[in-house]
C-alpha positions in Angstrom: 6.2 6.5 -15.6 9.2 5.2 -13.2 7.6 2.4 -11.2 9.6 -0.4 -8.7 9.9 -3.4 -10.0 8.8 -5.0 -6.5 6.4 -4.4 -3.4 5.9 -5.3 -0.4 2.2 -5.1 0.9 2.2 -5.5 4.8 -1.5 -6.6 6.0 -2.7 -4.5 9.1 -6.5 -5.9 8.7 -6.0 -7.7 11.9 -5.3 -4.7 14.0 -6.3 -1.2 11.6 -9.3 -3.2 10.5 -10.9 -4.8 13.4 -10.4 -2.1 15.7 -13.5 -0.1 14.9 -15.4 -2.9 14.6 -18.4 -3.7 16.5 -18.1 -7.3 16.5 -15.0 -8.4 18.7 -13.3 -11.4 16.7 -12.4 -14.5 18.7 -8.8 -16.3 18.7 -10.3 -18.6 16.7 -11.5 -16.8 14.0 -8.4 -14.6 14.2 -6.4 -17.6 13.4 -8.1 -18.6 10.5 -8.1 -15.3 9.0 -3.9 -15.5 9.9 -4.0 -18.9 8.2 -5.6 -17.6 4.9 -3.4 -14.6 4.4 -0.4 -16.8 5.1 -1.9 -19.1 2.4 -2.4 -16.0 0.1 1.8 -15.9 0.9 1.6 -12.8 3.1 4.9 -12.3 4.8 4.2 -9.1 7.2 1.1 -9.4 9.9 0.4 -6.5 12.2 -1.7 -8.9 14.3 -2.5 -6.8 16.9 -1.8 -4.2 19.7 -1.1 -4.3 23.1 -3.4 -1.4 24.5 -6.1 -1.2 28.0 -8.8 -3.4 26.5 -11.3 -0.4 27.8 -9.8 1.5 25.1 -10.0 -0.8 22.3 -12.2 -4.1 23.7 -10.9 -5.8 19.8 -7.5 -5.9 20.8 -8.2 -7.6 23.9 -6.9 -11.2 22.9 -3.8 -10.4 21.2 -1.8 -11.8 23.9 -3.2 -15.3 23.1 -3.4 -15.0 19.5 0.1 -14.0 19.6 1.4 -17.2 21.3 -0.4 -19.3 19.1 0.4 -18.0 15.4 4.1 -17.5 16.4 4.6 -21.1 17.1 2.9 -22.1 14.0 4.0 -19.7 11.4 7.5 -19.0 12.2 8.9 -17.8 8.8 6.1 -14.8 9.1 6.7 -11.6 10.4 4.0 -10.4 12.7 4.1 -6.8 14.6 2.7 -5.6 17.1 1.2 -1.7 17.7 2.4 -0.1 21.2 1.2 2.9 22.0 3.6 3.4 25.2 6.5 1.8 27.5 4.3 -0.5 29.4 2.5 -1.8 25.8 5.8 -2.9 24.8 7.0 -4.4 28.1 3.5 -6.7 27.6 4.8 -7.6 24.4 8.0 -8.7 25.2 6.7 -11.1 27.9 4.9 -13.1 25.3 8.0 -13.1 22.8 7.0 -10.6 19.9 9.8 -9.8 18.3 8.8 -6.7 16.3 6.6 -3.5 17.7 5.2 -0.2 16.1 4.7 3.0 17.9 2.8 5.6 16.6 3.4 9.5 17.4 1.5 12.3 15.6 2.6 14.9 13.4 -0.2 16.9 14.7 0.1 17.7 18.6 -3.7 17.7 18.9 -4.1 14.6 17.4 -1.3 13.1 19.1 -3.3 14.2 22.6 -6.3 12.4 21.2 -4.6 9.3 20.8 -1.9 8.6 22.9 -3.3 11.6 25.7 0.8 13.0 25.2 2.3 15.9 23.6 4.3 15.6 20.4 7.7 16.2 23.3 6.3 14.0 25.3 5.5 10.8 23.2 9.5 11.3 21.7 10.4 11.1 24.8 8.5 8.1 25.4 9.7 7.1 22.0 13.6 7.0 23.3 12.0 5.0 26.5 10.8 2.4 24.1 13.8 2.4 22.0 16.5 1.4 25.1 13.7 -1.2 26.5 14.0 -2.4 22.6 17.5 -2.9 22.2 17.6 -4.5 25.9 15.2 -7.2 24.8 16.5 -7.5 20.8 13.1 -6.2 19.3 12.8 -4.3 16.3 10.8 -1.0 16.7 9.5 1.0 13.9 7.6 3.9 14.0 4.6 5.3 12.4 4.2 9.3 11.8 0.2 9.7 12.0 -1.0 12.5 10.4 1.9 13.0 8.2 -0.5 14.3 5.7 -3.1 16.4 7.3 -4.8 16.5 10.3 -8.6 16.6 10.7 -8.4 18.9 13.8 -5.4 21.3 12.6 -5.0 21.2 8.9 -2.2 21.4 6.6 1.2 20.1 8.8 4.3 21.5 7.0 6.8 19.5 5.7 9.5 21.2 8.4 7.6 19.5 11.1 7.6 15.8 9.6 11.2 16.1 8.7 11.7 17.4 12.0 10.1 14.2 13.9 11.9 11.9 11.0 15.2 13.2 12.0 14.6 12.6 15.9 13.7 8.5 15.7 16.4 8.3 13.2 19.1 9.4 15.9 17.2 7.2 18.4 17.3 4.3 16.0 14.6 3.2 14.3 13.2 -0.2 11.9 10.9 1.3 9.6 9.1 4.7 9.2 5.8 4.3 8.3 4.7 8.1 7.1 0.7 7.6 7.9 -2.6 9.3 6.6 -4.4 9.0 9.3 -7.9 10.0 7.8 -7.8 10.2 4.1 -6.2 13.5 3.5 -3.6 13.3 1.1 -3.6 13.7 -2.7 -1.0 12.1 -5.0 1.1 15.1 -6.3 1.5 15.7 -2.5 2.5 11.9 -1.7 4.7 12.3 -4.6 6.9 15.5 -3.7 6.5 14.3 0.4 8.1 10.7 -0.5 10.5 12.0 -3.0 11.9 14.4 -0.9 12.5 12.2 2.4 14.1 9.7 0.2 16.6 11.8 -1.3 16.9 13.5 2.8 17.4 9.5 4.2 18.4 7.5 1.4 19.3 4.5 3.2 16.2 4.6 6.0 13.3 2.0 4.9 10.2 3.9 4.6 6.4 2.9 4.4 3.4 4.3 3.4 0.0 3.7 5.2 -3.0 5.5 3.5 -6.7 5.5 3.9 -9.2 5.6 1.2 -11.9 8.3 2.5 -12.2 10.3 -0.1 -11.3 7.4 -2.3 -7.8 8.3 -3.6 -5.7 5.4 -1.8 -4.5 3.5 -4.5 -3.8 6.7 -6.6 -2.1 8.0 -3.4 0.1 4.4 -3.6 1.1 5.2 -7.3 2.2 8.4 -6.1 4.1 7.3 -4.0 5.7 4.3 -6.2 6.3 6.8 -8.6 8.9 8.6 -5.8 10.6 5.3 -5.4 8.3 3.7 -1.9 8.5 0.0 -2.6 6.4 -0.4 1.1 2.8 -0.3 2.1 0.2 -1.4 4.4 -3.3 -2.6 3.5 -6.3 -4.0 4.9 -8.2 -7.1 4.1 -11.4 -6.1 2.8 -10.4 -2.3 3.1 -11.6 -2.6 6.8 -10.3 0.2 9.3 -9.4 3.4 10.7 -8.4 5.4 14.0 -11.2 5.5 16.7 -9.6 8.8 18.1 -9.6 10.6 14.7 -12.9 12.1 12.8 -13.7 10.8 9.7 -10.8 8.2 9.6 -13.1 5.5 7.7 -11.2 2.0 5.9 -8.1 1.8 5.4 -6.7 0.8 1.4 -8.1 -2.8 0.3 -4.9 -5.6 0.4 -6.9 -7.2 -2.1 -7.8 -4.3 -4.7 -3.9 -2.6 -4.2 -2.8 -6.2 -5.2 -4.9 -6.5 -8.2 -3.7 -3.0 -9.4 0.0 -4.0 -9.3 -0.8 -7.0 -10.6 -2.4 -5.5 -13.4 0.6 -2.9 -13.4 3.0 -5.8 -13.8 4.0 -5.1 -10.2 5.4 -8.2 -8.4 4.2 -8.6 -5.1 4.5 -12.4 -4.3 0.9 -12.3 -3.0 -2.0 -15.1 -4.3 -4.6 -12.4 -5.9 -7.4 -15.7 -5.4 -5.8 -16.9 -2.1 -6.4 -13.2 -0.9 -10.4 -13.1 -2.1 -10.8 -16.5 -0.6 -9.4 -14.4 2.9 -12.0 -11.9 2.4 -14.9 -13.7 1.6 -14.1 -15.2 5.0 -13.5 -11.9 6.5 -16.9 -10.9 5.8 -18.6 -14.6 6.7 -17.3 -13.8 10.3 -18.0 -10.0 10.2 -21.3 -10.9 8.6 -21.3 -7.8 6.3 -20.3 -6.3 3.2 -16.5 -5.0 3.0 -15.5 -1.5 1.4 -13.1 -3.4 -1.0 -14.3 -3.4 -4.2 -12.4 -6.6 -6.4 -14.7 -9.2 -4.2 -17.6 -7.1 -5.4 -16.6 -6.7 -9.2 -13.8 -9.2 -9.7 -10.9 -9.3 -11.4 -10.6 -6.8 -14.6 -9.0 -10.1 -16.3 -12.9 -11.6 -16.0 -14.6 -12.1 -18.9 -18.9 -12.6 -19.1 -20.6 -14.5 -21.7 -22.0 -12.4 -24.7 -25.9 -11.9 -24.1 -28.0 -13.8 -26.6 -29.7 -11.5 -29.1 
């Protein structure tokens, strides 16, 4: 079994993970949940996006929240999600410094959530890209549906190398290759990762999976095993895609932690730092999360032997 000797875990509980919530979070309660991931030594914070709060009413305070963890936790790096031109251009006026737009591998999913064509939102893409290197911000891109689609099926590998190839040429920060609702299996994350590595050795890639069908961390070993050192994960295992079926949480921060750990991953990331995040996480949410280490604990826990 090949496995990296490091990974990075970026936390997207803030934005993935509220966003289909019911409860909207203030800016207060957003902070502290900021301020216990940063104690739990989190380095990478999608905090937010910059969307029509009719659209998604939980993003609505990202502006503020933005202005106030940037001042105070300046060695972080927090990102933004921009679904368009004009999300970016609302970013830039309060200082981010790092956005992700998403585009679909699917053309009908990619009408669901962004109401564009595939053509379209690359072209949109290349819009985004020249406003980015105007204003210095980083700009990675996310590939949703790199795996399957719930509305079209199977997407063939052509098509995702296809897309890969365009925001390279335009410039990209980071690919993130997505499962959008819970569709892929590890042998496929395996071959899929392997193969764009050896295609674009030297492009930083990232993996973003959701655990419907409950194969997200087996999906991450896969793709550790094909040399991904990069994921995103959400506190408590919150999270999906309001504009996709069946897109329930995304892979729990906290449990793909404990199973590097365990692995003798390094990750950098507080294992009890990150519980004490989600017991607060559901405190404010005031119900039970998906992830299941807060439920069982850690496998190193040991229970007193039952008198006779």
């Amino acid at each position: 079994m090949k496995l990296q000797g490091s990974i990075q875990i970026n936390e997207v509980g803030l934005r993935d993970g509220l966003q289909l919530e019911d409860r909207i979070l203030s800016v207060e309660q957003k902070i502290k949940l900021v301020d216990a991931l940063i104690d739990a030594n989190v380095k990478t914070i999608e905090f937010g996006s910059f969307v029509h709060p009719k659209l998604v009413p939980q993003m609505k305070n990202s502006r503020e929240l933005y202005e106030l963890i940037s001042e105070k936790h300046q060695d972080v790096d927090f990102i933004a999600l921009i679904p368009n031109l004009k999300g970016v251009i609302l970013a830039a006026e309060v200082g981010v410094q790092r956005v992700n737009t998403v585009l679909s591998a699917s053309n009908t999913h990619n009408l669901q959530n962004v109401r564009k064509t595939k053509r379209q939102s690359l072209e949109e893409f290349l819009r985004i890209k020249e406003y980015c290197e105007e204003k210095e911000i980083l700009l990675d891109c996310s590939i949703a549906t790199t795996f399957g689609c719930p509305f079209e099926g199977d997407i063939h590998e052509e098509v995702i190398f296809s897309i890969i190839e365009s925001v390279i040429q335009a410039g990209v920060n980071v690919i993130t290759l997505a499962d959008t609702t819970g569709m892929a299996n590890p042998k496929q994350v395996y071959d899929l990762s392997k193969n764009v590595l050896e295609k674009w050795p030297n492009q930083p890639f990232n993996l973003h999976f959701h655990n419907t069908r409950g194969m997200g961390l087996a999906n991450v070993l896969g793709g550790i095993q094909a040399g991904i050192s990069s994921f995103d994960a959400s506190l408590g295992g919150l999270g999906g895609c309001p504009f996709a079926p069946g897109a329930t949480g995304n892979i729990c921060t906290e449990d793909v932690v404990h199973m590097l750990e365990e692995m003798q991953l390094k990750t950098d990331i507080s294992l009890d730092n990150l519980l004490e995040a989600s017991k607060m996480l559901r405190s404010i949410l005031d119900h039970e999360l998906p992830g299941q280490i807060l439920k069982s604990g850690k496998s190193s826990r040991l229970y007193p032997v039952p008198a006779i």
